[in-house]
mmCIF file of the N, C-alpha and C atoms, coordinates in Angstrom:
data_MODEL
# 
_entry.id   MODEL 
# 
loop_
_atom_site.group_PDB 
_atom_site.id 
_atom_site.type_symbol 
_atom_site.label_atom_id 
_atom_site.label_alt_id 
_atom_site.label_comp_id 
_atom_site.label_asym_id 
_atom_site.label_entity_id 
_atom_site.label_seq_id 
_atom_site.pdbx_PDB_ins_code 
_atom_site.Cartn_x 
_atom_site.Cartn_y 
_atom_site.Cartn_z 
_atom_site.occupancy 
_atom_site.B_iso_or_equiv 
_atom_site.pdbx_formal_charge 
_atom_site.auth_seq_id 
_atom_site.auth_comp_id 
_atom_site.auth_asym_id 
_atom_site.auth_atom_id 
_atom_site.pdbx_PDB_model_num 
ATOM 1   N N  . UNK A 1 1  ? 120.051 97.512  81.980 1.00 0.00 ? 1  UNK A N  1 
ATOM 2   C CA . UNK A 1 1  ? 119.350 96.252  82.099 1.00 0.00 ? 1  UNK A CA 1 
ATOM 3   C C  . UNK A 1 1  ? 118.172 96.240  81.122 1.00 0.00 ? 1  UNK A C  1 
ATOM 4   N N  . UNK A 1 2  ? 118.128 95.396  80.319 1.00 0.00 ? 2  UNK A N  1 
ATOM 5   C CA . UNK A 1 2  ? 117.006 95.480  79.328 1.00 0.00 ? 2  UNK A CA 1 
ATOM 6   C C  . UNK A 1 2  ? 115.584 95.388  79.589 1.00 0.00 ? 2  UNK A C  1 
ATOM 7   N N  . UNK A 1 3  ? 115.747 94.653  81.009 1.00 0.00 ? 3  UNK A N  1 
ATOM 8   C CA . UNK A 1 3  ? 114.260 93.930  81.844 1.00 0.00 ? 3  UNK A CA 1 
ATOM 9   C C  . UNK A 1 3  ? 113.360 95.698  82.206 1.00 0.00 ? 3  UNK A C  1 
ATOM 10  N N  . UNK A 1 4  ? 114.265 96.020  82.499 1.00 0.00 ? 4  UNK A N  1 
ATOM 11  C CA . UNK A 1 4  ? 113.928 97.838  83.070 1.00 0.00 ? 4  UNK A CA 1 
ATOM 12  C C  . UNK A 1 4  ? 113.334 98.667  81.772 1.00 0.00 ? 4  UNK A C  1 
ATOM 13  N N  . UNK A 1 5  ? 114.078 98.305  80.667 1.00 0.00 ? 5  UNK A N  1 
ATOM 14  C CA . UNK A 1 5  ? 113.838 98.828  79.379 1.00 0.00 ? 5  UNK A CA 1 
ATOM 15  C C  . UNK A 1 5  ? 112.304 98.840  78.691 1.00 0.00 ? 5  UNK A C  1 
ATOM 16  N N  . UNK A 1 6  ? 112.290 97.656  78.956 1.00 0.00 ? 6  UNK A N  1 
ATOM 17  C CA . UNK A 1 6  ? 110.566 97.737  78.719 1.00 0.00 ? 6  UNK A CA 1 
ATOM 18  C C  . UNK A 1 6  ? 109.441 98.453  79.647 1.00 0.00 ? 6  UNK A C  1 
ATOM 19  N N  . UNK A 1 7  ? 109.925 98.489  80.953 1.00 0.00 ? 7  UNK A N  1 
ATOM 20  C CA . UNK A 1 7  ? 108.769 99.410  81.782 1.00 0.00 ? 7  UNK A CA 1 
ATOM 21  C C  . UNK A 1 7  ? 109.228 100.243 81.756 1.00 0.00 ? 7  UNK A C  1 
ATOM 22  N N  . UNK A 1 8  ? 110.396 101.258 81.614 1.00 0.00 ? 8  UNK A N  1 
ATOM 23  C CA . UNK A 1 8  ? 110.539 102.408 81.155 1.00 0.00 ? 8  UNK A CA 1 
ATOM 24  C C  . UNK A 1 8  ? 110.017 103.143 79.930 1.00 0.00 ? 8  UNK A C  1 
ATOM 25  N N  . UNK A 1 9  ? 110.242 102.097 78.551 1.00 0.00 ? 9  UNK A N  1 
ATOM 26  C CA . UNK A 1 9  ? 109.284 102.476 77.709 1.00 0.00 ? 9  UNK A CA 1 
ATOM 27  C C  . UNK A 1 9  ? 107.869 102.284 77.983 1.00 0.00 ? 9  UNK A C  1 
ATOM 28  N N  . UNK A 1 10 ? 107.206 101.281 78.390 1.00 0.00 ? 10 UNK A N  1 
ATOM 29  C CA . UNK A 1 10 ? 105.575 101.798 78.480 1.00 0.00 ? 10 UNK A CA 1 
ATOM 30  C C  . UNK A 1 10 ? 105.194 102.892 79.710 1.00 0.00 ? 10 UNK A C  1 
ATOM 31  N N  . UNK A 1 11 ? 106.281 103.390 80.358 1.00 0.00 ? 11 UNK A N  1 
ATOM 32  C CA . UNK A 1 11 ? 105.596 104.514 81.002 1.00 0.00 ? 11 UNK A CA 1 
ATOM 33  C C  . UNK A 1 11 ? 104.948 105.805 80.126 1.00 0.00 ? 11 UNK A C  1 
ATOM 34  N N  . UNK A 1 12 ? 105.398 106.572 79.417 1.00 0.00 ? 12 UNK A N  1 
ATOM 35  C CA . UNK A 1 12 ? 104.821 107.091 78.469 1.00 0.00 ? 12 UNK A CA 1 
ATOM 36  C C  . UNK A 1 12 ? 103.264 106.520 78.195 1.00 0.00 ? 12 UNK A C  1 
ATOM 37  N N  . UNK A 1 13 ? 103.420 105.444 77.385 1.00 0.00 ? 13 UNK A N  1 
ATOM 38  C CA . UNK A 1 13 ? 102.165 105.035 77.135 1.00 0.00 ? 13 UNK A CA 1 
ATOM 39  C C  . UNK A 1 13 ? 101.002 104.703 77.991 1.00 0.00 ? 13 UNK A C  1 
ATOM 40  N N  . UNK A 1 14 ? 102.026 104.572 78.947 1.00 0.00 ? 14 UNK A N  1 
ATOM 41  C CA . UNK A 1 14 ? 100.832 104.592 80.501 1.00 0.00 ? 14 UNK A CA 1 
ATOM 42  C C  . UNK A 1 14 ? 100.376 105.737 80.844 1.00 0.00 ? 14 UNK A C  1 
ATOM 43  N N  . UNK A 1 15 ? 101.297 107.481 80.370 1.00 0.00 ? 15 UNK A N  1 
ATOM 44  C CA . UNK A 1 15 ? 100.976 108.522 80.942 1.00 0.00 ? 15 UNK A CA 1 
ATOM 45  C C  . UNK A 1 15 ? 100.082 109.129 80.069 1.00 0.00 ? 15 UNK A C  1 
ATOM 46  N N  . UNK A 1 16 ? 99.997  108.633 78.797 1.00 0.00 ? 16 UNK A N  1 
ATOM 47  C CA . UNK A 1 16 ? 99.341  109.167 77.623 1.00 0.00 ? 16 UNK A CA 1 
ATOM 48  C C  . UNK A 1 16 ? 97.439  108.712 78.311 1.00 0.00 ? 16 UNK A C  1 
ATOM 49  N N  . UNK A 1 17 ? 97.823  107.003 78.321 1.00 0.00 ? 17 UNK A N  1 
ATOM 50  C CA . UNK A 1 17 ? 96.359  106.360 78.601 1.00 0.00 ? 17 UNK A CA 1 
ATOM 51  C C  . UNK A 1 17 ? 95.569  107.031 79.858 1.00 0.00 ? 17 UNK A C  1 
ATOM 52  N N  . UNK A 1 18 ? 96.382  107.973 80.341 1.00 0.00 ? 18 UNK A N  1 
ATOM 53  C CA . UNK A 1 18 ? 95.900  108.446 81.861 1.00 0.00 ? 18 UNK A CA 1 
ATOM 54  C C  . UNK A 1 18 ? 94.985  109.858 81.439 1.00 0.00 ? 18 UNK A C  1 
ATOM 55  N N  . UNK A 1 19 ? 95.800  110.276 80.288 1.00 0.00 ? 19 UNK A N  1 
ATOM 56  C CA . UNK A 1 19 ? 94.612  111.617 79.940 1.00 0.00 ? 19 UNK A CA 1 
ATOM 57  C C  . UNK A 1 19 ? 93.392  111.064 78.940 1.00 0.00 ? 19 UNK A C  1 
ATOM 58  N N  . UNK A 1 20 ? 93.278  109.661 78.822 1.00 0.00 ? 20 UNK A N  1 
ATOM 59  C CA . UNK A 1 20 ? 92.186  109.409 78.221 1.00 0.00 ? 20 UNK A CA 1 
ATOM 60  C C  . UNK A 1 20 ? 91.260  108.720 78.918 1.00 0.00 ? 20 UNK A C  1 
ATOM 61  N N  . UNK A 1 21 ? 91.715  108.084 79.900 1.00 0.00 ? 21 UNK A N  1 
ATOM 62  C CA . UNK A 1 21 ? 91.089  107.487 81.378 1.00 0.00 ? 21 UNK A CA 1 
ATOM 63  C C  . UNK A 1 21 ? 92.143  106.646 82.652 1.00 0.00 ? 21 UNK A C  1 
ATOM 64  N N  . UNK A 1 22 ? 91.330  106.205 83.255 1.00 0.00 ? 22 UNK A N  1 
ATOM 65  C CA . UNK A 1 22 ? 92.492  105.311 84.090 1.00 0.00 ? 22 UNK A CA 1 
ATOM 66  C C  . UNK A 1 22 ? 92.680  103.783 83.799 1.00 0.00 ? 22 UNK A C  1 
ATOM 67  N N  . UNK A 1 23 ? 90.913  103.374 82.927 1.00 0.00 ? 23 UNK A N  1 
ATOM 68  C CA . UNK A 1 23 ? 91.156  102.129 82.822 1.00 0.00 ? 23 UNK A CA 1 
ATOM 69  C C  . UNK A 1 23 ? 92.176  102.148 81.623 1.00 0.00 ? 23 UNK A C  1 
ATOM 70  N N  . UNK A 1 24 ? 92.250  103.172 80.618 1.00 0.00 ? 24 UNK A N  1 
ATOM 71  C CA . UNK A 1 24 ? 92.809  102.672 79.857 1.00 0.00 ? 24 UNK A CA 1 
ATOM 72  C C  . UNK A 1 24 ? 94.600  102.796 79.874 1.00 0.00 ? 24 UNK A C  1 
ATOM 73  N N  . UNK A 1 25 ? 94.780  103.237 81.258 1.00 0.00 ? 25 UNK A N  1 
ATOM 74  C CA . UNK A 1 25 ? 96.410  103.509 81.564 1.00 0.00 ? 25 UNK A CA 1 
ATOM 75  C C  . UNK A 1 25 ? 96.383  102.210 81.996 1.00 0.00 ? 25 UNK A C  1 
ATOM 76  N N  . UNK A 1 26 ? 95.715  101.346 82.398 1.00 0.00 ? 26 UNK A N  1 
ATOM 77  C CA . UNK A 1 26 ? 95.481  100.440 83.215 1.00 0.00 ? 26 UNK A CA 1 
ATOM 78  C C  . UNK A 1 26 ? 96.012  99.312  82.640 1.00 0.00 ? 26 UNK A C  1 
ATOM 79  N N  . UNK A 1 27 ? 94.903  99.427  81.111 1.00 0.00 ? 27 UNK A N  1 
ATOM 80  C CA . UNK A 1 27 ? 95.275  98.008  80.130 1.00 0.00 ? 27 UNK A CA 1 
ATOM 81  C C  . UNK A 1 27 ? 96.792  98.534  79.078 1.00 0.00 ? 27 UNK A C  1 
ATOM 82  N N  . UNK A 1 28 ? 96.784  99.418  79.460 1.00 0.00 ? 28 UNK A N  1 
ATOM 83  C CA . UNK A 1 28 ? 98.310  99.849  78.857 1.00 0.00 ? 28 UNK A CA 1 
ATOM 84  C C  . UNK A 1 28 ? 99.226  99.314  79.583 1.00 0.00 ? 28 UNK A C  1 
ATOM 85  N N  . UNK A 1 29 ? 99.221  99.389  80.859 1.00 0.00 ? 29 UNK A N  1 
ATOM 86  C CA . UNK A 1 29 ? 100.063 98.139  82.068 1.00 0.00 ? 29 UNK A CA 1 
ATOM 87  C C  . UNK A 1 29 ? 99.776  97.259  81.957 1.00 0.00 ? 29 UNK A C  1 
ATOM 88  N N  . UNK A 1 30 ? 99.115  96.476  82.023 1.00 0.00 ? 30 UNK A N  1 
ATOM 89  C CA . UNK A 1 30 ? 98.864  94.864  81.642 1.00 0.00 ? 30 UNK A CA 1 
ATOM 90  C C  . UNK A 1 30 ? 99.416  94.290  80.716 1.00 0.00 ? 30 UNK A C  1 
ATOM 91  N N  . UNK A 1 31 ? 99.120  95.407  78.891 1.00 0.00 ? 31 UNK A N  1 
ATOM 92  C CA . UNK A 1 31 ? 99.869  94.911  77.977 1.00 0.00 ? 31 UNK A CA 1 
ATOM 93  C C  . UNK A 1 31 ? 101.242 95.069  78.090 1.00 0.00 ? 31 UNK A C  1 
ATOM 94  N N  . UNK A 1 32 ? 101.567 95.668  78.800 1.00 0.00 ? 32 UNK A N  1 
ATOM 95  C CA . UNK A 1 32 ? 103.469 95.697  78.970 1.00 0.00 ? 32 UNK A CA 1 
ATOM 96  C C  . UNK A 1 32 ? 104.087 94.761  79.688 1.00 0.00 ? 32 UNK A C  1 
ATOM 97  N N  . UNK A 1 33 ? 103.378 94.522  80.698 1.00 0.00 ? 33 UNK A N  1 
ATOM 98  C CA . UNK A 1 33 ? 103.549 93.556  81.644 1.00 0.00 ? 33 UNK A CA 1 
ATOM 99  C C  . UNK A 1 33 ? 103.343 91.916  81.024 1.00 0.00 ? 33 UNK A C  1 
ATOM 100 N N  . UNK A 1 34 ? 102.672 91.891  80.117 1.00 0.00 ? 34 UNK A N  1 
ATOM 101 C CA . UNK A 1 34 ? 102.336 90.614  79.538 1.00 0.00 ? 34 UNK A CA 1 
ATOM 102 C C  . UNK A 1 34 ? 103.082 90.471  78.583 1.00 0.00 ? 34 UNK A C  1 
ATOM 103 N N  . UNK A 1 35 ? 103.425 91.282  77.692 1.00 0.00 ? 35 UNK A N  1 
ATOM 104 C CA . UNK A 1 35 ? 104.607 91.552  76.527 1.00 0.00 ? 35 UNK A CA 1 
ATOM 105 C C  . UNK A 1 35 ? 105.853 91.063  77.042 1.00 0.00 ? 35 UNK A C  1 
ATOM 106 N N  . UNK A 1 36 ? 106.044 91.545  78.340 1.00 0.00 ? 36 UNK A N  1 
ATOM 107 C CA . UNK A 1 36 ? 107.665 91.390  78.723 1.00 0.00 ? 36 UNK A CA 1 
ATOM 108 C C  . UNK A 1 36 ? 108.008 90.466  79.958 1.00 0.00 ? 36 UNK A C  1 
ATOM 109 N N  . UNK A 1 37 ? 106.700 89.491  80.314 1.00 0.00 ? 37 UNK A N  1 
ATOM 110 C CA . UNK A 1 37 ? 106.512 88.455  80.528 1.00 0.00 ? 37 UNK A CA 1 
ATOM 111 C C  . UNK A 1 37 ? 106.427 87.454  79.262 1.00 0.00 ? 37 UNK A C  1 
ATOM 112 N N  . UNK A 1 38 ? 105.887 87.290  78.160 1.00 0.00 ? 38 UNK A N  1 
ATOM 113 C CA . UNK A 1 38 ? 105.996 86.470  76.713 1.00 0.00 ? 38 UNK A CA 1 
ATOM 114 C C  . UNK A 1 38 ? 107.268 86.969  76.324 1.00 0.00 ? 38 UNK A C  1 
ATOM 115 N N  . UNK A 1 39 ? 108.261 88.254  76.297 1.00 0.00 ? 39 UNK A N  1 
ATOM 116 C CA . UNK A 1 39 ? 109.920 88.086  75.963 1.00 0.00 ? 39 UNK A CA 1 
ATOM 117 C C  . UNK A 1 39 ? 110.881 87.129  76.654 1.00 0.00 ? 39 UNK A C  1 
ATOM 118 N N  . UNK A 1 40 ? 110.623 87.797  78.225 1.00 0.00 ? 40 UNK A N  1 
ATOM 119 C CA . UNK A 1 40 ? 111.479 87.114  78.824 1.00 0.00 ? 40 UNK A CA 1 
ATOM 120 C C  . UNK A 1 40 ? 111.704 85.490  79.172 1.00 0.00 ? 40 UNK A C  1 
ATOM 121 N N  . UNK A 1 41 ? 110.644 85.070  79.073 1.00 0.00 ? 41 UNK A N  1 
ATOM 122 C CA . UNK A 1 41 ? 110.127 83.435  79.168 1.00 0.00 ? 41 UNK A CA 1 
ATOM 123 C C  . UNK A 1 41 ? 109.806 82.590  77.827 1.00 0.00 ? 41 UNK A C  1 
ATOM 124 N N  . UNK A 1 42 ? 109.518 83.377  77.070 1.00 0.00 ? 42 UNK A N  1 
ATOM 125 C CA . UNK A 1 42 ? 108.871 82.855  75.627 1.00 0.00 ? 42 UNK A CA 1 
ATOM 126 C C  . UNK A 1 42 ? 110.512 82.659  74.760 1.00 0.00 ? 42 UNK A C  1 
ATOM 127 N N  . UNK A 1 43 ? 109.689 83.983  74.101 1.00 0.00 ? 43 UNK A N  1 
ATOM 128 C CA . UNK A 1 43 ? 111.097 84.547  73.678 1.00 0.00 ? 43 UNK A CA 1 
ATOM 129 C C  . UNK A 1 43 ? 112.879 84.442  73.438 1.00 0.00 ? 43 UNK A C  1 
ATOM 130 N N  . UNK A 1 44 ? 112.659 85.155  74.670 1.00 0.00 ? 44 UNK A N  1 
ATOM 131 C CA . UNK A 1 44 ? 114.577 85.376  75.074 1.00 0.00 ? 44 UNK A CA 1 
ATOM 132 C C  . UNK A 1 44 ? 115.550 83.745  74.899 1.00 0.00 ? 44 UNK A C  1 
ATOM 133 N N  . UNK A 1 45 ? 114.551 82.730  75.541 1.00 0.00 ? 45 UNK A N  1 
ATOM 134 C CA . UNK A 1 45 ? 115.518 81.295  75.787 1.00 0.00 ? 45 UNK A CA 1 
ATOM 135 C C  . UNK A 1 45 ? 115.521 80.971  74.520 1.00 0.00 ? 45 UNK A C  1 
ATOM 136 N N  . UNK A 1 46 ? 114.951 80.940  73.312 1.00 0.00 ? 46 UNK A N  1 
ATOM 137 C CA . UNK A 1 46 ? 114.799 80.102  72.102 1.00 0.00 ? 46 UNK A CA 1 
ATOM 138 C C  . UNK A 1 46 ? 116.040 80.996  71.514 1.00 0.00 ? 46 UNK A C  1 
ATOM 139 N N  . UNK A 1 47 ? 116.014 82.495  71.380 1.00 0.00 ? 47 UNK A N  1 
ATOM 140 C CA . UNK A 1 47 ? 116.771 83.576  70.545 1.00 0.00 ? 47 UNK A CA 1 
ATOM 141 C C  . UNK A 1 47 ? 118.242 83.069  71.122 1.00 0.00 ? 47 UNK A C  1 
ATOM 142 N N  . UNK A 1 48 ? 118.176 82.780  72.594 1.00 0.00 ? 48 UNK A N  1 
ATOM 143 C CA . UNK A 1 48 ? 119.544 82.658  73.393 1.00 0.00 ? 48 UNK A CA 1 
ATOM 144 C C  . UNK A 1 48 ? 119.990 81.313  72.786 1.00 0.00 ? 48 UNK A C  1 
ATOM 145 N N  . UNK A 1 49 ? 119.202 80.184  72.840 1.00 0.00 ? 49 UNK A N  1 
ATOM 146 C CA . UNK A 1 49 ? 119.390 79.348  72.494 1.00 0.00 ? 49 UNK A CA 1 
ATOM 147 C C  . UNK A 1 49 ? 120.290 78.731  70.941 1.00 0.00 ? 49 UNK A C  1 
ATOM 148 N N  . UNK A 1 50 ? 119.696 79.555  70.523 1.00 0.00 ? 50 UNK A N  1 
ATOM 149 C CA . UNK A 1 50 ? 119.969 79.937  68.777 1.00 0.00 ? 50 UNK A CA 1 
ATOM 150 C C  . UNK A 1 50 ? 121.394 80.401  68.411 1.00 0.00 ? 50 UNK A C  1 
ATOM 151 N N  . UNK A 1 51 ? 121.348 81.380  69.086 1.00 0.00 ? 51 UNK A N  1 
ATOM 152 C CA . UNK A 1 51 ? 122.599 81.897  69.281 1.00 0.00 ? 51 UNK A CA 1 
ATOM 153 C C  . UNK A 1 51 ? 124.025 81.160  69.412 1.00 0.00 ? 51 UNK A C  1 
ATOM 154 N N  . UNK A 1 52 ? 123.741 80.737  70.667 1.00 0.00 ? 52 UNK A N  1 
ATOM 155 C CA . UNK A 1 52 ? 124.846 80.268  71.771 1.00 0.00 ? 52 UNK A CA 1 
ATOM 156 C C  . UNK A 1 52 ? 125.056 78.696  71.221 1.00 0.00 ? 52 UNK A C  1 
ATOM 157 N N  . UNK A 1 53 ? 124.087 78.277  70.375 1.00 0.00 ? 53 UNK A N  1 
ATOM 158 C CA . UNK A 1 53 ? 124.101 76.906  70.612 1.00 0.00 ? 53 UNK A CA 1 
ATOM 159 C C  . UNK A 1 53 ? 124.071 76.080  71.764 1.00 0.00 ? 53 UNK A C  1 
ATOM 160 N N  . UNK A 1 54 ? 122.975 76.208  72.923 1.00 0.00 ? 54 UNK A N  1 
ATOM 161 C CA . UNK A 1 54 ? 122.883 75.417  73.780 1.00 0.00 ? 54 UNK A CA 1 
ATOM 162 C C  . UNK A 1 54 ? 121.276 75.086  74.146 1.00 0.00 ? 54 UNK A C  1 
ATOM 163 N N  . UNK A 1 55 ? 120.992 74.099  74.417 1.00 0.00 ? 55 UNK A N  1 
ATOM 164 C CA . UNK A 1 55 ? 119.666 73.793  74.743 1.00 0.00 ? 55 UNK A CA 1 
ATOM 165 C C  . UNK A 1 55 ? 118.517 74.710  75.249 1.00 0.00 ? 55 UNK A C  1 
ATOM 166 N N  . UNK A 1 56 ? 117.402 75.331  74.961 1.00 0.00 ? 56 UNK A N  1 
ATOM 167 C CA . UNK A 1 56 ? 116.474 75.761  75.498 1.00 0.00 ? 56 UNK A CA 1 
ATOM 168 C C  . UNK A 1 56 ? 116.409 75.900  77.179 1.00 0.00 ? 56 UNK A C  1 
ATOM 169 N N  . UNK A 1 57 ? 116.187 74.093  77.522 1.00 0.00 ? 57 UNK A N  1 
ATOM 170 C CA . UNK A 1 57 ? 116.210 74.621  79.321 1.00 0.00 ? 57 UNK A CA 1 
ATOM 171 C C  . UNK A 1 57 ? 116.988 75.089  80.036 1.00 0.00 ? 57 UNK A C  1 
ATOM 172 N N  . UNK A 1 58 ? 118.700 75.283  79.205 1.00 0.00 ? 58 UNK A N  1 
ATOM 173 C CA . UNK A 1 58 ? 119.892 75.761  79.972 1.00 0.00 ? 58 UNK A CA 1 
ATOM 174 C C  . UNK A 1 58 ? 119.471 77.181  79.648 1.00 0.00 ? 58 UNK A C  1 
ATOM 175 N N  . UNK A 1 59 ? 119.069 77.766  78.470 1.00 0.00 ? 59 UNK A N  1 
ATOM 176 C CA . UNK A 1 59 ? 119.133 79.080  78.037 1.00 0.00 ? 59 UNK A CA 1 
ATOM 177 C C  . UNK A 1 59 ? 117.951 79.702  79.151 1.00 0.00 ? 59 UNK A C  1 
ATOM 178 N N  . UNK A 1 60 ? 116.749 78.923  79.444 1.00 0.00 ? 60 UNK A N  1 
ATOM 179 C CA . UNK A 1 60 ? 115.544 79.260  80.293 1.00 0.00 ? 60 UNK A CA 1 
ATOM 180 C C  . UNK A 1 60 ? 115.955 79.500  81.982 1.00 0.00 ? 60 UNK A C  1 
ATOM 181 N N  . UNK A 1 61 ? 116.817 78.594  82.115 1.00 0.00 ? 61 UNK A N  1 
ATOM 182 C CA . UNK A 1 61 ? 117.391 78.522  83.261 1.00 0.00 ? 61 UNK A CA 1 
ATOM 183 C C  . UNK A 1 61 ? 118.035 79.989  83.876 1.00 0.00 ? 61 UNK A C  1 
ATOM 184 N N  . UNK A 1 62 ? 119.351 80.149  82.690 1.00 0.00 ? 62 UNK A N  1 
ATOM 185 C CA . UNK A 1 62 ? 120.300 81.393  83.018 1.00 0.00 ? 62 UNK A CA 1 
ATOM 186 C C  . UNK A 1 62 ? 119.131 82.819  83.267 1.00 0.00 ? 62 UNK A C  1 
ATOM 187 N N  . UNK A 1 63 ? 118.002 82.563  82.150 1.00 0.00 ? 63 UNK A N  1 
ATOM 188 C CA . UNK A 1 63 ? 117.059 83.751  82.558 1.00 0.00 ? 63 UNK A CA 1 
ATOM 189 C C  . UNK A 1 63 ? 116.633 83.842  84.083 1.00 0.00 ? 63 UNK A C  1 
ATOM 190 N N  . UNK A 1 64 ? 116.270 82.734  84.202 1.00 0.00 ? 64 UNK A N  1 
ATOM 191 C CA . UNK A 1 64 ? 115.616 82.634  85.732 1.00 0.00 ? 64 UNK A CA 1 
ATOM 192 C C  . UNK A 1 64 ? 116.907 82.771  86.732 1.00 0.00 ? 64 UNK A C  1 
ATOM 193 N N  . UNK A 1 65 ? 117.681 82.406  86.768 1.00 0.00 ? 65 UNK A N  1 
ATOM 194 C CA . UNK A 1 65 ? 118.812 82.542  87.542 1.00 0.00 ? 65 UNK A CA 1 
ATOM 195 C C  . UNK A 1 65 ? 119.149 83.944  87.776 1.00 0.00 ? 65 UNK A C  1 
ATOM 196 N N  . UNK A 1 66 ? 119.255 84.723  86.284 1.00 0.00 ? 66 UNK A N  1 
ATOM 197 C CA . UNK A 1 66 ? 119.812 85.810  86.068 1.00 0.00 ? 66 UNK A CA 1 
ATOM 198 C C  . UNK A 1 66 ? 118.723 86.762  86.626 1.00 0.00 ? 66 UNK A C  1 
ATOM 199 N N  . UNK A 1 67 ? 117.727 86.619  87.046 1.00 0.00 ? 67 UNK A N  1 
ATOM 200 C CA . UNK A 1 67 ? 116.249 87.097  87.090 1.00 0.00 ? 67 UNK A CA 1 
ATOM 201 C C  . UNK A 1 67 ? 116.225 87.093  88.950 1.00 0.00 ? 67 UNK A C  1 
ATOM 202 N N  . UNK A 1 68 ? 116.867 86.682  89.570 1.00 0.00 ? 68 UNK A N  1 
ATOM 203 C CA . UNK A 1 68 ? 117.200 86.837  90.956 1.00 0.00 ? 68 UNK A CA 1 
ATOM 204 C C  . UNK A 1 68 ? 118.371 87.771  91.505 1.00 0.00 ? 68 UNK A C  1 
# 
């Protein structure tokens, strides 16, 4: 699942930010979390869209659908 893919990769970077403090493991989660919140919503529907040839809100939709 690709959605998994991204918090699997910033764990590392979360474990790294932890030997330099906690806030900064902290904003290392946030930025991942915000990154792959702006893919999945931003992102993903326009690329899908592009692709597939079908409208944005159908492509936004299948995310959210697919996202349950």
């Amino acid at each position: 699942m690709p959605v998994v893919g991204t918090y699997l990769a910033g764990a590392l970077p979360m474990l790294i930010g932890f030997t330099v403090g906690p806030w900064t493991a902290l904003w290392v989660l946030v930025f991942v979390v915000v990154y792959q919140q702006f893919e999945n919503y931003l992102l993903q529907p326009r690329i899908t869209a592009r692709t597939v040839d079908i409208h944005p809100a159908v492509a936004f939709g299948s995310v959210v659908a697919g996202a349950r």
